[in-house]
KOLTOR-912043 format. One record per residue (C-alpha): residue in one letter; x, y, z. Coordinates in steps of 0.25 Angstrom, whole numbers, padded with zeros to 4 digits, always signed. Example, Ala and Ser with C-alpha at 12.3 -4.5 7.8 and 13.67 -1.06 7.14 Angstrom:
2
A+0049-0018+0031 S+0055-0004+0029 
//
This chain:
484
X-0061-0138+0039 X-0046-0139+0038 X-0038-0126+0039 X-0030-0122+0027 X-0017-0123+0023 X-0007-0114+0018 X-0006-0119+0004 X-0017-0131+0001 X-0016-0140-0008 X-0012-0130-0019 X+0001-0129-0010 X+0007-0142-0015 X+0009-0137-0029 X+0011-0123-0025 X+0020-0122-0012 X+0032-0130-0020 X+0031-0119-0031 X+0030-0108-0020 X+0042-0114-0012 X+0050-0115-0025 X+0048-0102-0029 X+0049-0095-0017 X+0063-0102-0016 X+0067-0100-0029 X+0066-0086-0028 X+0073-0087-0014 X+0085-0092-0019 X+0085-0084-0034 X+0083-0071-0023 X+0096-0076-0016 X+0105-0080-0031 X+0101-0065-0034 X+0106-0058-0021 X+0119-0066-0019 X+0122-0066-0034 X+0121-0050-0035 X+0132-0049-0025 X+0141-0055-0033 X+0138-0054-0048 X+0145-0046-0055 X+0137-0033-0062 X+0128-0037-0075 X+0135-0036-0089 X+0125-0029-0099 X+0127-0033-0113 X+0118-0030-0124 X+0117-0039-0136 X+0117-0036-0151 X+0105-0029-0151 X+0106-0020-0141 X+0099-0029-0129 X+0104-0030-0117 X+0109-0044-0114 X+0106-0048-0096 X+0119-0054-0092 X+0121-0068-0088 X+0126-0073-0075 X+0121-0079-0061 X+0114-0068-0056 X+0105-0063-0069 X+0102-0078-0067 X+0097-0076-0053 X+0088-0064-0057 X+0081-0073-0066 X+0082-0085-0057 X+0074-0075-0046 X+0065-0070-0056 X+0059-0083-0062 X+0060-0087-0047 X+0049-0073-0042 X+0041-0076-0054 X+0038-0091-0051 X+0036-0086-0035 X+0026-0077-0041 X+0019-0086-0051 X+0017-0096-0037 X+0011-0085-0031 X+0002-0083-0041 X+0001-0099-0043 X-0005-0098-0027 X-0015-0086-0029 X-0020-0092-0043 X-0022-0105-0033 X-0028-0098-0023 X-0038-0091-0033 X-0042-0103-0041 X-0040-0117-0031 X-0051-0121-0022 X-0051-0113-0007 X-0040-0120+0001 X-0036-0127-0010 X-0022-0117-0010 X-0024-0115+0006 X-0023-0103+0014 X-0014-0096+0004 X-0022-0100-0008 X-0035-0096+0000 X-0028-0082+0001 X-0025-0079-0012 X-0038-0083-0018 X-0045-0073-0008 X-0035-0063-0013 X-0039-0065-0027 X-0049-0052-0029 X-0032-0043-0029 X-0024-0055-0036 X-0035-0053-0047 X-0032-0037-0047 X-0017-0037-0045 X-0018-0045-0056 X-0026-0036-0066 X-0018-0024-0059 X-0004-0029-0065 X-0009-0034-0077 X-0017-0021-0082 X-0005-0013-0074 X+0007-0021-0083 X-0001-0021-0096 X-0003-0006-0096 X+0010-0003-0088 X+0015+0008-0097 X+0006+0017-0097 X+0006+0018-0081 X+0016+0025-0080 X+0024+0022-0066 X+0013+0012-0061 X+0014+0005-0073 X+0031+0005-0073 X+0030+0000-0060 X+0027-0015-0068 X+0041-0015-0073 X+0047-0016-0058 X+0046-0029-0051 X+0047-0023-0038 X+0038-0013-0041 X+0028-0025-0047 X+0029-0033-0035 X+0026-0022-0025 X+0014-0017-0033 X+0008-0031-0034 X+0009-0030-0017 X+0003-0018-0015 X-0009-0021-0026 X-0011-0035-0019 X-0015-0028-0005 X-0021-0018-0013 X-0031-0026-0019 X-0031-0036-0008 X-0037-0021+0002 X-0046-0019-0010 X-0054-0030-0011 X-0051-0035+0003 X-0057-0021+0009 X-0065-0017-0002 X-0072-0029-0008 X-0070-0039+0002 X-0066-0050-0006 X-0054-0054+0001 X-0057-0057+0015 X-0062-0069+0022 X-0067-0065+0034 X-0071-0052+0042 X-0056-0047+0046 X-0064-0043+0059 X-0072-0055+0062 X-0067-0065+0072 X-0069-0080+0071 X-0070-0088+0082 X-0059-0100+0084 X-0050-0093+0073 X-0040-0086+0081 X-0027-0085+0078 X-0029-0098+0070 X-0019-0102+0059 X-0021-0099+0043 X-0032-0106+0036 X-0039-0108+0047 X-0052-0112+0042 X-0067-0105+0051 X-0074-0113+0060 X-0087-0111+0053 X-0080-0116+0040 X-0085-0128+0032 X-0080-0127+0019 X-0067-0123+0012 X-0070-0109+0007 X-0067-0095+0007 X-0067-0089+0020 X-0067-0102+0028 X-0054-0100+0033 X-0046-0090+0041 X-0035-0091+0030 X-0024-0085+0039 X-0030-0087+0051 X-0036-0080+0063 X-0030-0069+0071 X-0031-0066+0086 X-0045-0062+0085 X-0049-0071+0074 X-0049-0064+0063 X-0045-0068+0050 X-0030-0065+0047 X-0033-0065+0032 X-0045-0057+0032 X-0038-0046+0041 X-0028-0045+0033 X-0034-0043+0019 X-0043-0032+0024 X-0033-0026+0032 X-0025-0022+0019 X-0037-0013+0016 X-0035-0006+0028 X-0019-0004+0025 X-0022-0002+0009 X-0033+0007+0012 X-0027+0017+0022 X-0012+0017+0017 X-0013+0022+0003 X-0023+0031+0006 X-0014+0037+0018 X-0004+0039+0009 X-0009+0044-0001 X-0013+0055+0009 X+0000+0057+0015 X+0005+0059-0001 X-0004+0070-0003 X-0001+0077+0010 X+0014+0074+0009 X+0013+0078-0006 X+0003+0091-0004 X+0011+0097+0006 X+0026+0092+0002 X+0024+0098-0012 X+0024+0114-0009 X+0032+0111+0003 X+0044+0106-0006 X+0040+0117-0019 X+0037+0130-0011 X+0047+0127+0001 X+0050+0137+0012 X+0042+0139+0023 X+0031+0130+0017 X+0042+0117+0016 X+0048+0121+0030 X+0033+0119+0038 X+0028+0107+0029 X+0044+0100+0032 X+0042+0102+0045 X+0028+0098+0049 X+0032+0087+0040 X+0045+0083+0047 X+0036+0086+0062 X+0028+0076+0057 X+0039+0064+0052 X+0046+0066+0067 X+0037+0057+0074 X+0038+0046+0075 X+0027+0037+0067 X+0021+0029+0075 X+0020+0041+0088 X+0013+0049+0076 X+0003+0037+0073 X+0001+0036+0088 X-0001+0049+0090 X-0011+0050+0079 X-0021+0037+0080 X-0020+0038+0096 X-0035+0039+0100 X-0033+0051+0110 X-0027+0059+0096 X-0039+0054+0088 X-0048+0059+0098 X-0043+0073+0095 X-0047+0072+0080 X-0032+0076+0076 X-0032+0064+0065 X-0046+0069+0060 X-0039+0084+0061 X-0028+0077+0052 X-0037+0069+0043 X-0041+0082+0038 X-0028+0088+0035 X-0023+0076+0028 X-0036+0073+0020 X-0035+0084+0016 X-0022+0085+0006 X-0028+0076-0005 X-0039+0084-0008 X-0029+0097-0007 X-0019+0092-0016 X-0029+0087-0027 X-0034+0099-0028 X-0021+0108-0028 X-0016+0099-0037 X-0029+0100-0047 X-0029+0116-0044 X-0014+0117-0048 X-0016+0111-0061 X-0029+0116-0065 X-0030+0131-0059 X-0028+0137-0073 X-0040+0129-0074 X-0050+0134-0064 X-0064+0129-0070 X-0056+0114-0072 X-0049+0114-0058 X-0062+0116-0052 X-0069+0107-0060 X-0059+0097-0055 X-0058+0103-0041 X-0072+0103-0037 X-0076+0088-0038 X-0062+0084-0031 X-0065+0094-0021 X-0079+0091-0020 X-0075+0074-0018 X-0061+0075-0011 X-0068+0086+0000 X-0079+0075+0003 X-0069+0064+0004 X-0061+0073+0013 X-0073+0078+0022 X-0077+0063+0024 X-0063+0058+0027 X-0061+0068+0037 X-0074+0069+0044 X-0075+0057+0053 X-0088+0056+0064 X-0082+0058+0079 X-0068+0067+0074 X-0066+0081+0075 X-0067+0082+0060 X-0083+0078+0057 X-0086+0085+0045 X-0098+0078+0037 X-0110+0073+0040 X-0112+0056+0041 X-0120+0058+0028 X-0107+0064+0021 X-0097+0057+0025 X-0092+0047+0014 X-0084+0038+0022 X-0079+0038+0037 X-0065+0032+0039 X-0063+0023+0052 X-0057+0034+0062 X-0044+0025+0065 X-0042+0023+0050 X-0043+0037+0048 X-0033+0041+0060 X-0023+0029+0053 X-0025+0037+0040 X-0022+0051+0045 X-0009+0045+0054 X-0004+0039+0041 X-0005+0050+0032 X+0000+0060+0043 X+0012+0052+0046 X+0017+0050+0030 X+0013+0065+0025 X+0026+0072+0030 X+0035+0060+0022 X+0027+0062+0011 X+0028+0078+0012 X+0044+0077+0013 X+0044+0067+0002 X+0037+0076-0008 X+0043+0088-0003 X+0057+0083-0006 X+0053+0080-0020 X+0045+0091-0023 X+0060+0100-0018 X+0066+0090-0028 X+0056+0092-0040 X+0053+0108-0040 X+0070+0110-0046 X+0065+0104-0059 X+0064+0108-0071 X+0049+0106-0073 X+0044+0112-0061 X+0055+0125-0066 X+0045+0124-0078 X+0031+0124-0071 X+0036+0134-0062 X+0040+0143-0075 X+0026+0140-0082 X+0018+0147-0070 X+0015+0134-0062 X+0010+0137-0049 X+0017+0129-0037 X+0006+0119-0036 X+0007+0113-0048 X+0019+0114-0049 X+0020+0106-0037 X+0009+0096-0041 X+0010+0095-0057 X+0025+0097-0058 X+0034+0092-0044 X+0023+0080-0038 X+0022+0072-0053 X+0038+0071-0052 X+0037+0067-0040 X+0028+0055-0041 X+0039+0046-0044 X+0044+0044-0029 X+0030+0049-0023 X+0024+0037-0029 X+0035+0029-0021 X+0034+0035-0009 X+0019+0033-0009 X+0021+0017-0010 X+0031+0017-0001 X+0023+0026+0009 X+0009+0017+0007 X+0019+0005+0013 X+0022+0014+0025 X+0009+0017+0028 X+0005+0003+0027 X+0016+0001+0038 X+0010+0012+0045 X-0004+0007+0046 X+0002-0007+0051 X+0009-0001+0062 X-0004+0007+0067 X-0012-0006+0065 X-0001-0014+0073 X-0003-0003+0084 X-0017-0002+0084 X-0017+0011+0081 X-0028+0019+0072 X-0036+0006+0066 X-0044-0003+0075 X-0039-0014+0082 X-0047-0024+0074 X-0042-0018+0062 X-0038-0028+0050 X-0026-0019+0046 X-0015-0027+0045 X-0007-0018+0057 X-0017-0020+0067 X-0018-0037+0061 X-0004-0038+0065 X-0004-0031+0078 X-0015-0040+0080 X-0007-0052+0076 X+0005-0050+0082 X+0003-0054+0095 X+0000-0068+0091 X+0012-0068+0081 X+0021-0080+0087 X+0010-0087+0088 X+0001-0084+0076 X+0008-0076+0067 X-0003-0074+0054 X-0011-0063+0060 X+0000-0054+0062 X+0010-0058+0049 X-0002-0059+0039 X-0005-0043+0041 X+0011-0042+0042 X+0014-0048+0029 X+0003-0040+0023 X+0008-0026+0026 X+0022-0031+0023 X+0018-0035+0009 X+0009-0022+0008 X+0022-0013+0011 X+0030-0021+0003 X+0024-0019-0009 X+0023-0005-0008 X+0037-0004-0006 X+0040-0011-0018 X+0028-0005-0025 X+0038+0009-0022 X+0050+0002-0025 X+0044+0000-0039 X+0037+0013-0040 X+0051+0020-0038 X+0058+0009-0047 X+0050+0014-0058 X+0050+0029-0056 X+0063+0031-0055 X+0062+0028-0070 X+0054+0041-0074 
//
């Protein structure tokens, strides 16, 4: 059977388009940059009936020229995903082969921005976030890899192959390859970007690597958030001595150096004194703190309500947290095989607690900077004035004020944890060594990169795209809140 190509026959209509388009935008990109050195500032003129008239001249002209040029780049991207989802396997070649394997998340990016758009002012700042392009764009990247984990990971829908089998004769061999036991054009009968240094496939790798990345870098910063936020809030409201110790085990922390600290951490001689497990429980153990504090604060007039709330949160959030913590052969060993819900993989667990260690004290300062800021106002003035204990007042009064650039810094801190996990991977720390996480993939790849780049720039391009649209996800986020 014959290899695939890049494009297939599907290519002769749809290369020319995607050449054209691709180059139209190039060159309208270039009008745009070189005009707006020179044009004179816009003129606004409104006409007879009060609406403002958009000035003429070359470089309006070039906005719209790049416009219709990104819309028709876009519609031939969709002309090749729509080819890839309806044309015969092979028929669109490797790429079309790709995206109609993908075609469980274009289906659910799909219905997410068409339920998201149709209902878009009642969302409040996710909804808003549809007016900005840029904030569009790097919500439709995050959502892809998103939904690309999910039912890569989770439904296994995506993948061709076990991302840890080898097959043999495949090694380091080119895109579209197709298997030596293959007869027949079909799913799964090719290694559609080819074989890696073990021969494994590239593709497989890394789809189910993103669940990995998607699974371990929100979660981990979402921890970091709620120990950054628990801590930073009493720290910037009460100050004193209070602020002085939390600042400085704080700034203790952010002077190492990152990569010493993650060292340090996922080395096996410090595993083996249990101090991650030791830490694991510390960390772990600020979510279930701060949704209760933050329940109590508002509800403590309440006492029969509150506890009515408290028990089943403490009663689920405490078994969550016993069985997070309690790993077999740790110093922490809490419950019984027979209760324990779920064991976490030791090196992703040790990956996790580095993570969420390392970006805690940035987050602390952060909200103990806003929370200085906020406590001036009026509002909190007026909570303080009715009675308001300083909990509250902390939770229900300064944190919702302070969403606006939490939110931003929560986007922009997922991407820096994604870099983060890459750069254990890429040096073998933490996760195992045949790990399909796309830092390890491309360490693993990279000493075959003059010769065979794909193993290594597929994982690349990935975790590029991935922090990209987080960054312009943030970009847009901020955009919009300014706006409040």
């Amino acid at each position: 059977m014959e290899p695939l190509t890049w494009t297939g026959t599907a290519g002769i209509v749809l290369d020319p388009l995607m050449i054209a388009a691709a180059a139209a935008v190039a060159v309208a990109a270039v009008a745009v940059m070189v005009l707006s050195l020179f044009a004179p500032a816009p003129t606004l003129r409104a006409d007879a009936a009060g609406r403002v008239i958009r000035p003429g001249g070359p470089l309006p002209l070039a906005e719209s020229a790049l416009r219709y040029a990104l819309g028709a780049l876009a519609l031939t991207c969709a002309a090749w995903i729509v080819a890839g989802m309806v044309l015969p396997y092979g028929t669109a070649g490797i790429v079309g082969a790709i995206t109609g394997r993908l075609w469980p998340g274009w289906i659910a990016l799909a219905l997410t921005f068409a339920l998201s758009i149709r209902w878009r002012r009642r969302l409040g700042l996710y909804g808003r976030l549809f007016d900005s392009t840029v904030g569009m764009a790097g919500f439709a990247l995050v959502m892809f890899w998103v939904y690309t984990a999910v039912f890569a990971g989770v439904f296994d829908m995506i993948a061709l192959q076990d991302p840890l089998t080898a097959i043999s004769g495949l090694k380091n061999k080119a895109p579209g390859i197709p298997l030596p036991s293959a007869t027949t054009m079909a799913p799964g009968a090719h290694y559609l970007l080819g074989g890696d240094n073990l021969a494994r496939d590239v593709f497989s790798r890394v789809v189910d690597g993103s669940f990995i990345v998607v699974q371990i870098a929100p979660l981990a910063t979402a921890f970091a958030f709620m120990a950054g936020i628990t801590l930073g809030l009493p720290a910037g409201y009460v100050g004193g001595r209070l602020d002085t110790a939390l600042t400085f085990v704080a700034n203790l922390v952010l002077a190492f150096p990152v990569i010493l600290l993650f060292y340090l951490l996922v080395t096996p001689e410090v595993v083996r004194t249990g101090i991650p497990s030791y830490m694991a429980a510390v960390l772990f153990l600020f979510p279930l703190v701060f949704a209760t504090v933050m329940i109590w604060s508002r509800e403590h007039t309440r006492p029969r309500r509150a506890l009515l709330v408290l028990a089943p949160l403490l009663v689920v959030g405490g078994a969550l947290y016993l069985s997070l913590v309690s790993q077999a052969g740790t110093p922490i060993h809490l419950l019984p095989a027979a209760l324990d819900l779920f064991d976490v993989a030791p090196g992703v667990l040790v990956v996790f607690v580095s993570v969420v260690f390392v970006n805690a004290p940035t987050v602390f300062r952060i909200v103990r900077g806003l929370t200085m800021d906020i406590k001036t106002r009026d509002y909190v003035a007026a909570a303080q004035t009715r009675g308001e204990g300083p909990w509250y007042i902390m939770l229900w009064e300064i944190l919702p004020n302070a969403r606006g650039p939490l939110i931003v810094d929560f986007c922009l801190r997922i991407g820096y944890t994604t870099i983060l996990l890459g750069t254990l991977g890429f040096f073998g720390l933490g996760l195992p060594p045949d790990s399909p996480d796309w830092g390890t993939t491309i360490n693993t790849g990279r000493q075959y990169l003059a010769i065979y780049p794909f193993p290594a720039l597929v994982p690349a391009i990935a975790l590029l795209s991935l922090v990209l649209g987080l960054n312009l996800l943030a970009d847009g986020l901020r955009e919009e809140s300014l706006k409040d």
